[in-house]
C-alpha positions as CSV (number, residue, x, y, z in Angstrom):
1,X,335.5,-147.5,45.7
2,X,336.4,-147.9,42.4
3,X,339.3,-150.4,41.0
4,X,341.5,-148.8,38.5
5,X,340.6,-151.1,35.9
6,X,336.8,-149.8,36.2
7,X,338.4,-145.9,36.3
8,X,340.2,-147.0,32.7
9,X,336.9,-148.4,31.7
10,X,334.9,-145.7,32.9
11,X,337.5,-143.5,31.4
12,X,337.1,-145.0,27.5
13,X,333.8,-145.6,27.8
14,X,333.1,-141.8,28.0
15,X,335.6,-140.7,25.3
16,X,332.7,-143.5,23.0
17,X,329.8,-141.7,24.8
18,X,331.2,-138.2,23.8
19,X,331.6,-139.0,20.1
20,X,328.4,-140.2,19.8
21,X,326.4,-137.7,21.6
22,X,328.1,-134.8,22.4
23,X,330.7,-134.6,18.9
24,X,329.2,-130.7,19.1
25,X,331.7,-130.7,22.4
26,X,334.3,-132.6,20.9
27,X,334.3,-130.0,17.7
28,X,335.7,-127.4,20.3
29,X,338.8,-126.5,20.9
30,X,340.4,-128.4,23.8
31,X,340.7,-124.9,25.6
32,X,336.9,-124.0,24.6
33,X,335.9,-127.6,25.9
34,X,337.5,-127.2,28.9
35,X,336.0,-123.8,29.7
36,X,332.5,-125.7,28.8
37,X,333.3,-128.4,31.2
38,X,334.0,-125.2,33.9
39,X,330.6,-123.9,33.4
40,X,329.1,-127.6,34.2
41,X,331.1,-128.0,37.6
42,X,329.7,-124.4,38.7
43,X,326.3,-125.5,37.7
44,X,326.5,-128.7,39.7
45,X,327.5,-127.0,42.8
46,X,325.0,-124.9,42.3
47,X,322.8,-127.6,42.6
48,X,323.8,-129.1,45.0
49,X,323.9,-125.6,47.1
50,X,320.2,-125.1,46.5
51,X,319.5,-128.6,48.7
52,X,315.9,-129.3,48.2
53,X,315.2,-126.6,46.8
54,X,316.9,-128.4,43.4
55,X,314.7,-130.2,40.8
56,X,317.4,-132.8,40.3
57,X,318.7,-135.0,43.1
58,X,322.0,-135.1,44.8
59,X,322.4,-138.8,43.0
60,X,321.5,-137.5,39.2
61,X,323.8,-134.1,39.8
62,X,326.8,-137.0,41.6
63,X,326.5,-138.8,38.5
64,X,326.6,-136.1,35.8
65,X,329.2,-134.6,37.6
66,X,331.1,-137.6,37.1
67,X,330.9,-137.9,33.5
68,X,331.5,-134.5,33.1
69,X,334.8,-135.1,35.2
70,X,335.4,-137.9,33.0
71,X,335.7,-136.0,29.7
72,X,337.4,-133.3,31.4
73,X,340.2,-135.8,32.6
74,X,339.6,-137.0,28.6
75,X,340.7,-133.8,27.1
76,X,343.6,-133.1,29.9
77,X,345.2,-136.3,28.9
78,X,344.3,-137.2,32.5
79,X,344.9,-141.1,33.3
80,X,342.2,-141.3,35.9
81,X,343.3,-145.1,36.5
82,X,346.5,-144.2,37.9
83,X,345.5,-142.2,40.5
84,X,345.1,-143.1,43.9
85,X,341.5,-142.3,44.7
86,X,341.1,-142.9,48.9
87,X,337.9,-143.1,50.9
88,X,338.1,-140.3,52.8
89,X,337.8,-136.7,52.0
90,X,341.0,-134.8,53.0
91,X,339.6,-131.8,54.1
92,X,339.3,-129.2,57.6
93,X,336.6,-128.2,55.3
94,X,333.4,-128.6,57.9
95,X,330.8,-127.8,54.8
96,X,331.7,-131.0,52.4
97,X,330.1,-129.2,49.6
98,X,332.9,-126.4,50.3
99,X,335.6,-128.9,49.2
100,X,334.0,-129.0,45.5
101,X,333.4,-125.6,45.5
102,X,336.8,-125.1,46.0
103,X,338.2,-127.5,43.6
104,X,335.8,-126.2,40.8
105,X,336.7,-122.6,41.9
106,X,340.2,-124.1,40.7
107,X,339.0,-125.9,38.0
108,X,337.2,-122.1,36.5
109,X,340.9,-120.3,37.3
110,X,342.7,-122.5,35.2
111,X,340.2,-121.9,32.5
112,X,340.3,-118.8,33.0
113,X,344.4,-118.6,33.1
114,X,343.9,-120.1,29.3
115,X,343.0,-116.8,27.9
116,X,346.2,-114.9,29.6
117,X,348.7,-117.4,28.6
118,X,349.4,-118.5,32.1
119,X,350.2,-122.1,33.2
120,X,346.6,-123.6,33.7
121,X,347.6,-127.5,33.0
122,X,348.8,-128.4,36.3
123,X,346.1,-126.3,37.9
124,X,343.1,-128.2,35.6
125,X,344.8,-131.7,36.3
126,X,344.9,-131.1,40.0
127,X,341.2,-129.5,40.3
128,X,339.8,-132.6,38.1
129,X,341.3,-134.9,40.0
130,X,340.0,-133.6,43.5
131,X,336.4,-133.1,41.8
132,X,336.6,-136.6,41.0
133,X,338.0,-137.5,44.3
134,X,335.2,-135.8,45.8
135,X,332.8,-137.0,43.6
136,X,333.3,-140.8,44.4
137,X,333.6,-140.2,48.3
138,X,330.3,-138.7,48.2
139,X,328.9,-141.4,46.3
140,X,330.5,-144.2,48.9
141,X,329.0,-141.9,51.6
142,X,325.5,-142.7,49.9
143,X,325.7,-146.0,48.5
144,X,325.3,-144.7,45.3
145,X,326.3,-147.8,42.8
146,X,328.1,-145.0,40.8
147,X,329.2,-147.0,38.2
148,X,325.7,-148.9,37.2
149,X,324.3,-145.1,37.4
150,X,326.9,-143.2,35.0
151,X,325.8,-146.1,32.5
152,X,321.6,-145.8,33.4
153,X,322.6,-141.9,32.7
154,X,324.8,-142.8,29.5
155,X,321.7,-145.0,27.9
156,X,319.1,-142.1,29.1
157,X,321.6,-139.6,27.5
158,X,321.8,-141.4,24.1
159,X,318.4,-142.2,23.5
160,X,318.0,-138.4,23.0
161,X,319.5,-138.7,19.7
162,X,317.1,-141.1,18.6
163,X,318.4,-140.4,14.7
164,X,322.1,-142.2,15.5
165,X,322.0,-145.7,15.0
């Protein structure tokens, strides 16, 4: 699992990533970015509900996930250090995939809540947090060495824009 001090590192390291390579995100407005960072978490669990039937592997779409959750918690004003992040997935859910589903299901209401005028804060917060939660459970459950990964996918990310220096 993963200390604090590498959430809070994880955490700013992202908010770097984003203003080098994704500032055509960061131009948004928070409630447009947040809506764009909606669409992502559907698309992942889409992914991941295709099985091998998906291009990408369950450990690429783990790890974008993850950065994606990361700039969420960014723009929420989310401290993802301070959270209490256990090993276990808290769930009656039988289907683990259901338990993202669900939480980006949230995630997509409170987005969605933006555009009435409703409370969506609380909702976003608690849905980015259980994606997250989620997100590093699965990647104990494979071994995946999450946090070398999100910065492979960082450095494969950057060198798109070859033309920033």
């Amino acid at each position: 699992m993963i200390s604090p001090s590498e959430m809070a590192s994880l955490q700013c390291a992202q908010y770097a990533h984003d203003m080098r390579n994704h500032f055509d995100i960061l131009s948004l407005s928070k409630a447009d970015r947040l809506k764009h960072y909606g669409l992502h978490f559907a698309k992942y669990v889409g992914r991941l509900a295709r099985g091998p039937d998906e291009a990408k592997t369950v450990e690429r779409t783990l790890v974008d996930a993850t950065l994606v959750s990361l700039s969420a918690a960014n723009t929420l004003h989310q401290d993802l250090s301070k959270e209490n992040f256990v090993n276990k997935q808290n769930s009656t859910q039988l289907d683990p995939l259901r338990v993202l589903a669900d939480a980006s299901g949230r995630f997509a209401d409170a987005c969605e809540k933006i555009d009435h005028m409703e409370e969506f804060l609380p909702i976003a917060k608690r849905a980015n947090l259980d994606i997250m939660a989620w997100l590093l459970c699965e990647a104990d459950d494979k071994n995946l060495e999450l946090i070398s990964e999100v910065h492979k996918r960082r450095r494969e990310l950057a060198d798109r824009h070859f033309y920033i220096e």
